[in-house]
C-alpha positions, 0 to 999 in steps of 0.5 A, a space after each residue: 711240323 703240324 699243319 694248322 688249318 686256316 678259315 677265311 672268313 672272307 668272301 673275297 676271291 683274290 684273298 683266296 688267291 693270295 693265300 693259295 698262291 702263298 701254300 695256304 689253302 683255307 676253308 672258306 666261311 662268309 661271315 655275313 655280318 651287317 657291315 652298317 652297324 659301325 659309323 663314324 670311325 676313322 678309315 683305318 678304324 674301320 677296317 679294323 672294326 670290320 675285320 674283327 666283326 667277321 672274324 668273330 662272327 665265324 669263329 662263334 659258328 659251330 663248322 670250323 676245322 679242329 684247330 683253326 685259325 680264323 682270319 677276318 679281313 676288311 679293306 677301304 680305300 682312305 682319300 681326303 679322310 673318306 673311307 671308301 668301300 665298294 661302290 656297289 653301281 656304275 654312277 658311285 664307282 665312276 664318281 669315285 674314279 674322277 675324284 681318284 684320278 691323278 692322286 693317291 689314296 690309302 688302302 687300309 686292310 684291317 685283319 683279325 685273327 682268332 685262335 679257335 684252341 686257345 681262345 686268343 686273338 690278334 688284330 692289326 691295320 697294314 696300309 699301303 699308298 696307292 698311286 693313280 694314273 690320270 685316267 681318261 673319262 672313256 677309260 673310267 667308263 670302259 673300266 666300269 663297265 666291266 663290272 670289275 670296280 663295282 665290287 672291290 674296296 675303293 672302286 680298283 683292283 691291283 690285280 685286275 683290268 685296275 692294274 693298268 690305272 696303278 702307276 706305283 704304291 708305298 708299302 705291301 702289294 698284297 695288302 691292296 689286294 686284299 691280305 698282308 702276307 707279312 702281317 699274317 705272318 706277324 699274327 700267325 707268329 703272334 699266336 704261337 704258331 709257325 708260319 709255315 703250318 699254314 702250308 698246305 702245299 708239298 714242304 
């Protein structure tokens, strides 16, 4: 089977680790796009109108493996119709966690996916319902001060320090974490490829 290489147009370092703990070792290429320019849109939308945005900017660039998938990803948490990104300090992400404490948000990833040979892409939406833990105020501020929720879509992590104020979610536990496996597949498939030509690990 011929390999397919894959580009992340991500600067997230658990999609890196998804994908490398599911075979796949992608290139990876920050698109750096402004990520202001979409407004008003609703929390779903959004993630999808990201996504697309930084995988087509990586995929106009000149620098991509012959061949490639390009995979853009965008994540926000939706609570109370709100789409909440990456608090970016310490007085956003705790008002977030007071706000989250106790309830349950969604976590939309929107996902793109540009075939750089034929000149066709896929897009999709995978979310999943995120449960939290009623969390104590010197909990909420021992999490953030570790930095951790600073810098991820609505202030947590699954896979991190966070994974302790998660008491349970509704649909694919990649997708909080920042990558749908299944929905990958999905698009890979879609695009005319298998899904295991992605592997870069020993098949």
């Amino acid at each position: 089977m011929a390999s397919v290489p894959l580009v992340l147009a991500s600067a997230s370092p658990a999609r890196l680790a998804t994908l490398r703990a599911a075979g796949i070792e992608p290139t990876v290429i920050v698109s750096g796009v402004d990520e202001s320019q979409l407004v008003d849109l609703a929390p779903a939308d959004l993630a999808l109108g990201l996504a697309e945005l930084k995988c087509g900017a990586v995929a106009a660039g000149d620098d991509l493996p012959p061949g490639a998938l390009v995979l853009g990803c965008d994540s926000v948490l939706e609570l109370d119709g709100e789409a909440l990104g990456k608090p970016g300090d310490a007085a956003t992400a705790t008002e977030r966690w007071r706000a989250m404490r106790g309830r349950s948000g969604v976590l939309h990833t929107g996902h793109s996916l540009h075939d750089t040979t034929t000149g066709d892409s896929r897009s999709a939406t995978a979310s999943t319902v995120v449960h939290f833990a009623d969390v104590e105020d010197d909990e909420i501020a021992a999490y953030v001060a570790t930095g951790e929720p600073l810098h991820v879509a609505g202030a947590f992590t699954l896979d991190g320090l966070g994974g302790g104020f998660v008491t349970g979610i509704e649909g694919d536990p990649h997708n909080v974490v920042g990558v749908s496996l299944p929905l990958l597949r999905t698009l890979v498939r879609d695009l005319g490829h298998p899904w295991p030509s992605l592997w870069t690990t020993p098949r």
